[in-house]
C-alpha positions in Angstrom: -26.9 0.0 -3.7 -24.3 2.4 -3.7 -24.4 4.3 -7.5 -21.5 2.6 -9.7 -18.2 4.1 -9.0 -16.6 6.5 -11.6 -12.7 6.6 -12.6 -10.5 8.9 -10.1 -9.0 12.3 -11.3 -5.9 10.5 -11.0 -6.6 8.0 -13.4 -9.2 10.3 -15.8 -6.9 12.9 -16.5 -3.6 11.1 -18.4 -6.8 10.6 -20.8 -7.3 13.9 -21.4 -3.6 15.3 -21.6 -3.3 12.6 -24.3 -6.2 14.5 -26.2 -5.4 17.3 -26.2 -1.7 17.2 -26.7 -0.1 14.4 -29.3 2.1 12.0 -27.8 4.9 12.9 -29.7 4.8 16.4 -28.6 4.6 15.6 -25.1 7.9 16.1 -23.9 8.7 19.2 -22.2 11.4 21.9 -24.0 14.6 20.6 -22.0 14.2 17.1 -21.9 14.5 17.5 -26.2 17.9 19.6 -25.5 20.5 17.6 -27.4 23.1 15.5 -25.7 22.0 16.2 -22.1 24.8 15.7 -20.6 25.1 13.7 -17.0 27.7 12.7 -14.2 26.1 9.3 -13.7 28.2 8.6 -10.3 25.7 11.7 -9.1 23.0 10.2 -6.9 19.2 11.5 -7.5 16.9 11.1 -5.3 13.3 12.0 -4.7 13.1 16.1 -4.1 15.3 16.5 -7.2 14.7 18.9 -9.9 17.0 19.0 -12.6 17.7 18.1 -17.0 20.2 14.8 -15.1 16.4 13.8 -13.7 14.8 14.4 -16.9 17.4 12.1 -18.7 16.4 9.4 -15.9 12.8 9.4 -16.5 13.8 9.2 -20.5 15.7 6.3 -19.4 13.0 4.3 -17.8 10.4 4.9 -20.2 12.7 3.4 -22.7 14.1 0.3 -20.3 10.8 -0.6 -18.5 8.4 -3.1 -20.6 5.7 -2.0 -20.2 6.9 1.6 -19.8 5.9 3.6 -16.7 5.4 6.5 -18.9 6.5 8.8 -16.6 6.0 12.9 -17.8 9.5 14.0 -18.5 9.6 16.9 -16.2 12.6 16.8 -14.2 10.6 16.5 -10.9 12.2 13.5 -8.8 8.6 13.1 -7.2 6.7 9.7 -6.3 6.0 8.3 -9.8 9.9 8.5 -10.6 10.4 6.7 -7.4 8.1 4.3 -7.6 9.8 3.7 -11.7 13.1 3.4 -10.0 12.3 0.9 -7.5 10.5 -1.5 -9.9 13.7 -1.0 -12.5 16.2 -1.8 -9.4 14.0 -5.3 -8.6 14.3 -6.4 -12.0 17.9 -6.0 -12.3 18.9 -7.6 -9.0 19.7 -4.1 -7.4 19.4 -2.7 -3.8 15.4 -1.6 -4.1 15.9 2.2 -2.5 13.5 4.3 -4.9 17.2 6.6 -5.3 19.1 6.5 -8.4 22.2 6.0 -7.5 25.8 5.7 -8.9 25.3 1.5 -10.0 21.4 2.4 -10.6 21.8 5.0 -13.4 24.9 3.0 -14.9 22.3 -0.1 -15.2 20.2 2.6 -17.4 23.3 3.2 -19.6 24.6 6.0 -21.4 24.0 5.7 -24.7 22.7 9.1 -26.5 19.2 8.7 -26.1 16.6 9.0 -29.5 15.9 12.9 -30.1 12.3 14.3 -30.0 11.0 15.9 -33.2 9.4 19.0 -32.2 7.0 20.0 -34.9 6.7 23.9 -36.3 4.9 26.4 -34.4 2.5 26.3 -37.3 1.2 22.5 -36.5 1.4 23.3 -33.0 -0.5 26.3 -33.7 -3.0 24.6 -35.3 -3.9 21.9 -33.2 -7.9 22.1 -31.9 -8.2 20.9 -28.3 -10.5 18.0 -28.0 -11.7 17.9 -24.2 -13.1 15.1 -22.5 -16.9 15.5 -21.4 -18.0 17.8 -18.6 -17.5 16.1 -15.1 -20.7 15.0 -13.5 -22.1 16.2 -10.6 -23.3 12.9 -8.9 -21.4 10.0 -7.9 -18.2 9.1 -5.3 -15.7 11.7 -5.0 -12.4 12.1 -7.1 -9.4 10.4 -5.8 -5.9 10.1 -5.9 -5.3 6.7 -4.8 -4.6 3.6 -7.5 -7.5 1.6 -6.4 -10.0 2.0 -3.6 -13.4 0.6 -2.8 -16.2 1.6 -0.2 -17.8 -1.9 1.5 -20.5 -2.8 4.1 -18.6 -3.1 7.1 -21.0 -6.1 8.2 -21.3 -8.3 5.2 -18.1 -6.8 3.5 -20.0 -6.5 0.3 -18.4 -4.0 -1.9 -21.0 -1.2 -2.8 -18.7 0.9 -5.5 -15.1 1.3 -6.0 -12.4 1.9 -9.2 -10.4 -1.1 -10.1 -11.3 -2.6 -6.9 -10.4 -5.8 -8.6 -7.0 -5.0 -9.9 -3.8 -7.2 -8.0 -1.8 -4.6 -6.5 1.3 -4.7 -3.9 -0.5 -4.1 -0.1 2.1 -3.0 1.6 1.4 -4.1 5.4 -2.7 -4.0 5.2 -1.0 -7.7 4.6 -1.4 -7.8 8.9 -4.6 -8.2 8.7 -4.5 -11.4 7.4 -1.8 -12.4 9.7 -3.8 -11.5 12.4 -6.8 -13.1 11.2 -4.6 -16.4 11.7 -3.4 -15.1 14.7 -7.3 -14.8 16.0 -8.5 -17.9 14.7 -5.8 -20.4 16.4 -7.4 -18.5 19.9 -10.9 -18.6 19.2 -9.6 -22.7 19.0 -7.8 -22.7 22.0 -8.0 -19.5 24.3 -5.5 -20.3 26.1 -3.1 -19.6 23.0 -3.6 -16.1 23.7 -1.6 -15.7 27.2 1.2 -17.9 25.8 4.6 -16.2 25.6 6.5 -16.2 22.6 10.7 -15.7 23.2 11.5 -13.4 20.1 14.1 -15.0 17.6 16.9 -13.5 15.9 14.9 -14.1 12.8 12.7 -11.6 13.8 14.4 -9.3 15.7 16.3 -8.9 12.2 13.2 -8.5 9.8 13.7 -5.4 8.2 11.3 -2.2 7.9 8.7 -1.4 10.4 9.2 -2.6 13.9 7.5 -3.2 17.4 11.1 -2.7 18.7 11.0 -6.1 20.5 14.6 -7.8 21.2 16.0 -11.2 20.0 15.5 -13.1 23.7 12.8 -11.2 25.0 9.3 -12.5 26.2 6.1 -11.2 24.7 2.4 -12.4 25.7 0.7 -13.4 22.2 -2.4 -10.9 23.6 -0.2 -7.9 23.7 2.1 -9.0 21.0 -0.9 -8.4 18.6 -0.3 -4.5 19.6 2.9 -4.5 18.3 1.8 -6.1 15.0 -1.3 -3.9 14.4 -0.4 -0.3 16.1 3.1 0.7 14.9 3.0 -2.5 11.8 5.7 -4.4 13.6 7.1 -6.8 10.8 9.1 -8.5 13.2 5.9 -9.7 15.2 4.5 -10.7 12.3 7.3 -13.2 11.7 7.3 -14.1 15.6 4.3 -15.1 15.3 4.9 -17.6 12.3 7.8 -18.9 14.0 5.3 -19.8 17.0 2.4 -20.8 15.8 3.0 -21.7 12.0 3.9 -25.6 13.6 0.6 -26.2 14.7 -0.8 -25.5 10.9 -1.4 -27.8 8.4 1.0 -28.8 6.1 5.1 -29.5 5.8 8.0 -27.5 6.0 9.4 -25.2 8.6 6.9 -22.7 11.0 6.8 -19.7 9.0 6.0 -21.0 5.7 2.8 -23.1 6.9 2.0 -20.2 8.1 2.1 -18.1 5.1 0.1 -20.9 3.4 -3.0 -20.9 6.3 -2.4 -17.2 4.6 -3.4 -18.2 1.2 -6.0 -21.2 2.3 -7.9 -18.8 4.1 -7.9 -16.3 1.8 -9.2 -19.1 -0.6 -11.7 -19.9 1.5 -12.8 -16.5 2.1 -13.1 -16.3 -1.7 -10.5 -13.3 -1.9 -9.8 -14.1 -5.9 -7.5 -11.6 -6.4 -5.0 -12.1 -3.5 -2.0 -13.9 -2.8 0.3 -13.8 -0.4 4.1 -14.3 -0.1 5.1 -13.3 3.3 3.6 -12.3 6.5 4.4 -8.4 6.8 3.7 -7.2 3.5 7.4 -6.3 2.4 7.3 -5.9 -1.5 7.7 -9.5 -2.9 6.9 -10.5 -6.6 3.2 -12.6 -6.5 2.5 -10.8 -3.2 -0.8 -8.6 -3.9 -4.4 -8.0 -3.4 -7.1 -6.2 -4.6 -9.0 -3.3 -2.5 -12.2 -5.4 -2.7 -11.0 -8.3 -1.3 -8.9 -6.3 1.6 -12.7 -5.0 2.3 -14.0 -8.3 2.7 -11.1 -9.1 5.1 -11.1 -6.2 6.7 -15.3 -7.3 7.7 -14.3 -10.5 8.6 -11.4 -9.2 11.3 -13.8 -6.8 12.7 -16.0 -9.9 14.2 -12.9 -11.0 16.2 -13.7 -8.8 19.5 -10.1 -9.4 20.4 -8.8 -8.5 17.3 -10.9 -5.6 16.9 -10.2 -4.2 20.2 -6.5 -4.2 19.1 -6.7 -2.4 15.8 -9.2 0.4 17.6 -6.3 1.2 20.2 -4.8 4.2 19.7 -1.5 3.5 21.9 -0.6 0.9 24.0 1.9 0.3 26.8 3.8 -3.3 27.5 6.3 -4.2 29.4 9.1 -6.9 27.9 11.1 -9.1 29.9 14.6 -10.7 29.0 15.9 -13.8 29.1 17.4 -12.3 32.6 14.7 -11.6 33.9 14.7 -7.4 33.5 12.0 -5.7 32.4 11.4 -2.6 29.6 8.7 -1.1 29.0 7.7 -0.2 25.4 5.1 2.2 24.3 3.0 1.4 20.4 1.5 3.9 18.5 -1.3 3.0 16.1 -0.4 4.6 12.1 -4.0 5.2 11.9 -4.6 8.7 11.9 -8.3 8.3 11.3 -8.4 6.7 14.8 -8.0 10.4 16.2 -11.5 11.4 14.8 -14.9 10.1 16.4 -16.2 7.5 14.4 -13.6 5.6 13.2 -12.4 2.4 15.0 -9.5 1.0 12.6 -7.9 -1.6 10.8 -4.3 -0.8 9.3 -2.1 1.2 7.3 0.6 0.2 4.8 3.3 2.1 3.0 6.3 0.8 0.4 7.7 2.7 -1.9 6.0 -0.1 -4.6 2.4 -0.4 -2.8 1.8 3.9 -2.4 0.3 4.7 0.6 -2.5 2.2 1.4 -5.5 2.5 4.6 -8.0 -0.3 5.6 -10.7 1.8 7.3 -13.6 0.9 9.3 -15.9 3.7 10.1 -19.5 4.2 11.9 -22.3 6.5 11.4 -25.5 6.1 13.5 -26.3 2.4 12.6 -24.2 2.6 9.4 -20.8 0.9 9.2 -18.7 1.4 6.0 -14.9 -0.3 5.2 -12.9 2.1 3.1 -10.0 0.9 1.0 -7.2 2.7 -0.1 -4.1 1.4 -2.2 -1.8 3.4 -3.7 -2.3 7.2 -2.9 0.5 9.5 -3.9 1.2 10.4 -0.3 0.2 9.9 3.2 -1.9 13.1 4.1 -3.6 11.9 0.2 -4.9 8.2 1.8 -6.5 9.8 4.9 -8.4 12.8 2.5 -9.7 10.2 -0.2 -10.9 7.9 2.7 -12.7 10.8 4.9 -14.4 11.8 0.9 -15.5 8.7 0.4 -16.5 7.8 3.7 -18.7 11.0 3.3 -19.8 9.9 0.3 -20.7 6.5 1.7 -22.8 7.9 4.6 -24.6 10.6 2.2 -25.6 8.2 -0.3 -27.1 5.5 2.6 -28.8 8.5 4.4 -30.6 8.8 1.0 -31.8 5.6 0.4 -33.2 4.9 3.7 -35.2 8.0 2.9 
């Protein structure tokens, strides 16, 4: 076994700023300027830096319950966003992660509570109580939320940090659509050179897309490129509308579909996941947690035709109209990892409420390891706490078969 996993920079460290400076203190010098004043028709917006942006993160600590508690230091970076986002769902607003004119009047402009700042002399005063010294053993710091470091056979989970937790998934949600996907062709193979005519449905789904057009014709087998390589939503919901009849269950295509989603995610004993739609668009009740992703991602990986697809780097197809004309398309896998020897998949995902999430499946001599990420700050951050705990991974099996 894989030593237990410790808590990630990213989550250690709020700990220790609220040591070693009082809560009540921890505001910076502007944000307690009285009467900031504002132009709330101004529209902020992640790169910002500025006392309007400091008023906005005062705002949503105060309006979200529980509170964000964002640091009040003007910076428009991705905690604001991600605060601004989950305010703009709750109020019925256009989710953009940009405070806008109708966003920031939400917040409201009343004068906000002023923060006592205490004499120098109690300031002064104040003995620093550090955390303890960081070990030297154990998996690497992170940025990311959540992650966890499986067997890429069994899918056992050998360590992780709050691998359990239900967080948005972003469009690592594919994997599960695929596993669907795979499963109605491993029952009939011929299901795999049917064609499916795109709908308007689709060609309309928002977000990530394959690029294919309402009235084109698509092979299932190379539609599955499209969903996996460059996170097509619309060929997730294609592929609803075309198979989701033949499921179990009543009511239209799509949402039998989405609940073989949540049966077989039962049945694979993935506790803490649910979904809510087939692409992974943020949705309330629509999450997962890394471990169980892990255990999916294992499971996928025993589909040869569905790991060939998510080990494909790019992928050429050619679409055909309802005339008869043909276009050729080009997909691009997400996966960055997939440019380094070793590493042979499964899928990305990225919302603005989900962080920057990977699903990675990566083999070292005889040793295969499933990496999750959810919820790194950025999208260089996923691929760099993956490789370290990939590394990890490897060092620590290297030494136990010693």
């Amino acid at each position: 076994m894989i030593a237990p996993a410790r808590r990630s920079l990213v989550t250690s460290l709020p700990l220790v700023l609220a040591l070693v400076v009082p809560a009540s203190f921890a505001t910076s010098a502007r944000a307690q300027t009285p009467d900031v004043r504002r132009d709330a028709t101004e529209t902020l917006k992640p790169g910002d830096f500025s006392p309007a942006v400091e008023d906005l993160q005062r705002r949503l600590n105060l309006k979200l319950k529980p509170s964000p508690d964002l640091g009040v230091d003007g910076d428009y970076g991705d905690a604001t966003r991600a605060a601004v986002s989950r305010f703009q769902r709750e109020k019925g607003l256009k989710t953009t992660g940009v405070a806008d004119a109708e966003t920031r009047n939400a917040l409201g402009n009343e004068k906000l509570p002023e923060s006592k700042t205490p004499p120098p002399a109690v300031v002064n005063a104040e003995t620093p109580v550090k955390a303890p010294a960081d070990a030297i053993d154990g998996p690497p710091f992170v940025s990311a939320r959540a992650w966890a470091v499986a067997d890429g056979d069994s899918g056992a989970v050998l360590a992780g940090d709050r691998q359990n937790d239900p967080l948005p998934m972003a469009s690592t949600t594919k994997m599960m659509t695929a596993l669907i996907v795979g499963r109605i062709i491993q029952n009939d193979p011929k299901a795999l050179h049917e064609t499916i005519t795109f709908s308007e449905r689709a060609d309309r789904t928002p977000g990530s897309t394959s690029g294919v057009r309402a009235g084109e014709k698509v092979p299932v087998e190379e539609l599955l490129y499209g969903m996996m390589l460059p996170s097509g939503n619309d060929a997730t919901v294609a592929f609803a509308e075309h198979f989701g009849g033949r499921l179990p269950g009543e009511g239209e295509p799509y949402d039998r579909f989405v609940a073989a989603m949540n049966a077989t995610a039962e049945e694979l004993r993935l506790s803490h996941t649910h979904f809510v739609n087939t692409h992974g668009l943020p949705a309330d009740d629509h999450h997962a947690g890394a471990g169980d992703l892990a255990r999916l991602a294992a499971v996928l990986l025993k589909d040869p035709v569905l790991a060939k697809v998510v080990a494909t780097s790019k992928h050429g197809c050619a679409l055909v109209d309802a005339e008869g004309n043909a276009r050729n398309v080009v997909w691009e896998n997400t996966n960055r990892l997939l440019g380094i020897e070793g590493y042979d998949g499964v899928k990305t995902g990225t919302t603005n409420a989900a962080g920057n999430c990977l699903v990675a499946s990566g083999r070292r001599g005889k040793r295969h390891l499933i990496v999750v990420i959810l919820g790194a700050p950025t999208t260089n951050a996923r691929y760099l706490d993956a490789r370290n705990l990939f590394r990890w991974g490897w060092n620590q099996a290297d030494r136990e078969s010693r």
